[in-house]
C-alpha positions in Angstrom: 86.4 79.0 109.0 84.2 81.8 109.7 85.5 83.8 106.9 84.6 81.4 104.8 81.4 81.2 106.3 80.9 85.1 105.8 82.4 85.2 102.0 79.8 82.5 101.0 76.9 84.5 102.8 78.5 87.9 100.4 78.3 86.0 97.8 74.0 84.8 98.0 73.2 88.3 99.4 75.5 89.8 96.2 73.5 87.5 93.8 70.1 88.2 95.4 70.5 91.5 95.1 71.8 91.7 91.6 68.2 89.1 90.4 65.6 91.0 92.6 65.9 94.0 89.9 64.4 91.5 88.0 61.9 90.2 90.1 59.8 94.0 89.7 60.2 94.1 86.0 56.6 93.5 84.4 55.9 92.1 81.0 56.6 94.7 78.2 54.8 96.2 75.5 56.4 94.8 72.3 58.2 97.5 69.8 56.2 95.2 67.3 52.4 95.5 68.5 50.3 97.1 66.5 47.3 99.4 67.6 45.4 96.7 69.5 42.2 98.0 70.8 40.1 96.7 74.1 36.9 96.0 74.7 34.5 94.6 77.2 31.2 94.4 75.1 30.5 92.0 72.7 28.7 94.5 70.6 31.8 96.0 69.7 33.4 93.5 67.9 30.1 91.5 66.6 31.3 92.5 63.1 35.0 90.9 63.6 36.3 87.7 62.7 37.7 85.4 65.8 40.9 84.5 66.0 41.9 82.8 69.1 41.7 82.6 72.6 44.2 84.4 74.7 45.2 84.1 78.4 47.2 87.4 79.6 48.7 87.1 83.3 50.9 88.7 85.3 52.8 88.2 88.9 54.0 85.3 90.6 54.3 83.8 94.2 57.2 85.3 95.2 56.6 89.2 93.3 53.1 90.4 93.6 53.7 91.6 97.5 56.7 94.5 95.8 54.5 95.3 92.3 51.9 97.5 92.8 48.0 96.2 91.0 48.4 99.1 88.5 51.7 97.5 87.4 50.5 94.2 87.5 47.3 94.9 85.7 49.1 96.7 83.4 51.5 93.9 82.7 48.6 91.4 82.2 47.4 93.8 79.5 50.6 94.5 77.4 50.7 90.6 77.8 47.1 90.1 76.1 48.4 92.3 73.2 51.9 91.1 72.6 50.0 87.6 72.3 47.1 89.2 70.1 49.4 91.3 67.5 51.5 88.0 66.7 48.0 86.3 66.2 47.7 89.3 63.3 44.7 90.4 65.8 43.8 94.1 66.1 41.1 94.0 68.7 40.7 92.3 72.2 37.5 91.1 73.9 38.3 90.6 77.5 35.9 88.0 78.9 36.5 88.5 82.9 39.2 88.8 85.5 40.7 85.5 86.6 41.1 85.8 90.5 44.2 84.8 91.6 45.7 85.8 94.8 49.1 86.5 93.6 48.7 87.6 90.0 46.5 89.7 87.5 44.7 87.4 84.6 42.3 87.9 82.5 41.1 85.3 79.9 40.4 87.4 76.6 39.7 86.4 73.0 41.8 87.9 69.9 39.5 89.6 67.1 40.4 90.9 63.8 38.2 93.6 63.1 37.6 95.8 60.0 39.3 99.6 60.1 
């Protein structure tokens, strides 16, 4: 009874362990995306034709204590451009910082700008 007990208890710890690599991945910069450029000024993209809103977020409840902010800033971002480079944007015009206390997010609009 008790080994049964023990091999069932191996068994959730072996499966926990083998997810939680997982749980510190953050969101990935596609091979795909372009050159998407980032900017915080309006002036900057004043000459660029909107395309769509964008929502970029990283973190959940149970992951943000074991990523660092850099990583999970930096996942929000790659997030913003995977989403704006399969819009056919080139350009980003981050709005503000959503706070959140267990994620990054930043609302953000997708631009196509001249080269």
């Amino acid at each position: 009874m008790i080994f049964n007990h023990f091999k069932i208890l191996f068994i959730f710890i072996t499966a926990l362990t083998l997810t939680s690599c997982s749980l510190f991945d953050i969101q990935p910069l596609d091979d795909t995306t372009n050159v998407i450029k980032i900017y915080d000024r309006y002036e900057h993209i004043a000459q660029c034709t909107f395309v769509n809103e964008l929502v970029g977020s990283e973190g959940t409840w149970y992951n943000y204590l074991f990523i660092s902010n850099t990583d999970l800033t930096l996942g929000s971002i790659h997030d913003l451009k995977n989403q704006a480079n399969a819009m056919g944007a080139n350009a980003i015009h981050i709005q503000y910082n959503l706070s959140f206390n267990t994620s990054v997010t930043f609302f953000a609009q997708a631009y196509d700008c001249p080269q």
